[in-house]
N, C-alpha and C positions, 0 to 999 in steps of 0.2 A: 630633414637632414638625415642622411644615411651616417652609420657609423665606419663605414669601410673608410668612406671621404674623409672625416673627422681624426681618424685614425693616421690617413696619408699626413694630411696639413700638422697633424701634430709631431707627426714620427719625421718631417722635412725637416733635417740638421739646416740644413742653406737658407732657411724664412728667421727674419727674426723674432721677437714674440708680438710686434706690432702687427707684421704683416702674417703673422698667423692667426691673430685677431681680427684682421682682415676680411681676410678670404673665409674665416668662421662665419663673420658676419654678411661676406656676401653671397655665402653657400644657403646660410637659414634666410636671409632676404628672400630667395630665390623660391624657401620651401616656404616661406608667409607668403607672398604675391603667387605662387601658381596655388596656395588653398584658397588664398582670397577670392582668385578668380573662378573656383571651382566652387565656391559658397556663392560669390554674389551671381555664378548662371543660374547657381540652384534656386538661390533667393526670387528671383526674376520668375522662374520655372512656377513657384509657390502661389509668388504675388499674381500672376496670371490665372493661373487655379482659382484664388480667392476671390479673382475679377467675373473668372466665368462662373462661379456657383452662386455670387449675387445677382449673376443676371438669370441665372437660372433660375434662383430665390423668388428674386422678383415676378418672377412669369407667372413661378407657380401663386405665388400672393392674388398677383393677378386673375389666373383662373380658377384659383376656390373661390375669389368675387362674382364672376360669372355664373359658375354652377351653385351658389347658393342664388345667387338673384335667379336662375333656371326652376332652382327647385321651389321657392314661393311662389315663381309661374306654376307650375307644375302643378301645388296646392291647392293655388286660388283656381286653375281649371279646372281640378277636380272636384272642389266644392261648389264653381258654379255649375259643374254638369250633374253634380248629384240634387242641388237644388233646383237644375230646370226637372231631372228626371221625377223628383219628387212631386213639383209642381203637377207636371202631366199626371202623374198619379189621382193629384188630390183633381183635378181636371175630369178623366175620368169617369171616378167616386161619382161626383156631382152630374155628369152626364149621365149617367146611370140611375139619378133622382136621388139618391143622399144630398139632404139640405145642407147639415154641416161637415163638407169631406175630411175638414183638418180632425176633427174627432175621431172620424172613423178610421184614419190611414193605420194607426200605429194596429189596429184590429185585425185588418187583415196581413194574412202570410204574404211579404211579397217575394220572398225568396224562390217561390215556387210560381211566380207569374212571370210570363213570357211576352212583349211588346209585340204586334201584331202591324207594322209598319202599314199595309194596305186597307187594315179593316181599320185603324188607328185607335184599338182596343187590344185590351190584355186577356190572354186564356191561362187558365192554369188556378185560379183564383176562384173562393169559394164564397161567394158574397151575398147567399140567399139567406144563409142564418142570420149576417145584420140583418137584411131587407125584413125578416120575422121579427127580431127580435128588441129594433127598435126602430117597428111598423112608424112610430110617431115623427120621426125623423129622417121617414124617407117617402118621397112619394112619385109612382110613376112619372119618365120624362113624357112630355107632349111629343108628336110625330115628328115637331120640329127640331127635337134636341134640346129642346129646351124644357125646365121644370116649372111643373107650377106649384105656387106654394097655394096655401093653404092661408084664407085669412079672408077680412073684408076685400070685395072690390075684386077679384082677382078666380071668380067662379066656382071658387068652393067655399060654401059660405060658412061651413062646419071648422073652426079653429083647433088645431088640433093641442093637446094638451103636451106643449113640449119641456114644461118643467120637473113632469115624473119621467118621460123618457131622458131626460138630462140626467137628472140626478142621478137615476138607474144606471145611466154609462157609465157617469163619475165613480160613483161607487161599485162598479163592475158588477152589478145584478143582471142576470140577465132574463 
């Protein structure tokens, strides 16, 4: 309600006090229903807001689900490729004639060995000082790729003493 208006309706000699109560109350009628109506667009305008940032909420709820379920993929690929990589590693060792390659892996440097995709062997890699130094647990592969061990029955009839070259490993002697 303007006060210029308020001003006319009061300063009106001709209105009597009913009908200037009146018209008071249908001037502020007029400035309650046009705020009303400018509060509940607004209200509207909000409620909307609030509509589309739970959908938005939601999505994104949604795709942190996705990209954590991605990233356990992610994990579990990665551990099973470092585990096949390792595998081939301790593979190999053993083609190479190391009996037990799981002992030997953590020995050598592999940081510095390079997969050799067509020779299906690793360069880079210094594996003669095992071959020397625990002679007892390693023994040339046969032509076929295959190892022979060492024992009855199996053409070398000299068993080798694999409990001092054990121990020797364990205990890092070399």
């Amino acid at each position: 309600m303007k006060t210029k208006q308020l001003k006319e309706i009061l300063g009106n000699e001709e209105l009597d006090l009913e009908e200037k109560v009146s018209q008071i109350m249908a001037l502020n009628g007029q400035d309650v229903n046009s705020a009303k109506e400018s509060s509940s667009s607004r209200v509207q305008e909000l409620e909307s807001e609030v509509a589309e940032l739970k959908a938005k909420n939601s999505e994104l709820e949604t795709n942190v689900s996705k990209y954590k379920d991605y990233d356990e993929l992610a994990k579990f690929k990665a551990d099973t490729l470092a585990e096949k990589e390792n595998n081939q590693k301790k593979s190999y060792l053993e083609s190479l004639g190391f009996k037990r390659p799981d002992l030997f892996f953590d020995k050598v440097d592999w940081s510095k060995a390079k997969y050799d995709e067509g020779k299906k062997a690793y360069t880079g890699i210094d594996v003669d000082s095992l071959k020397k130094t625990y002679s007892d647990l390693y023994s040339e592969p046969n032509k076929q790729g295959k190892i022979t061990f060492g024992g009855v029955g199996s053409g070398n009839q000299e068993k080798p003493n694999t409990n001092t070259a054990m121990n020797n490993f364990i205990r890092g002697i070399n």
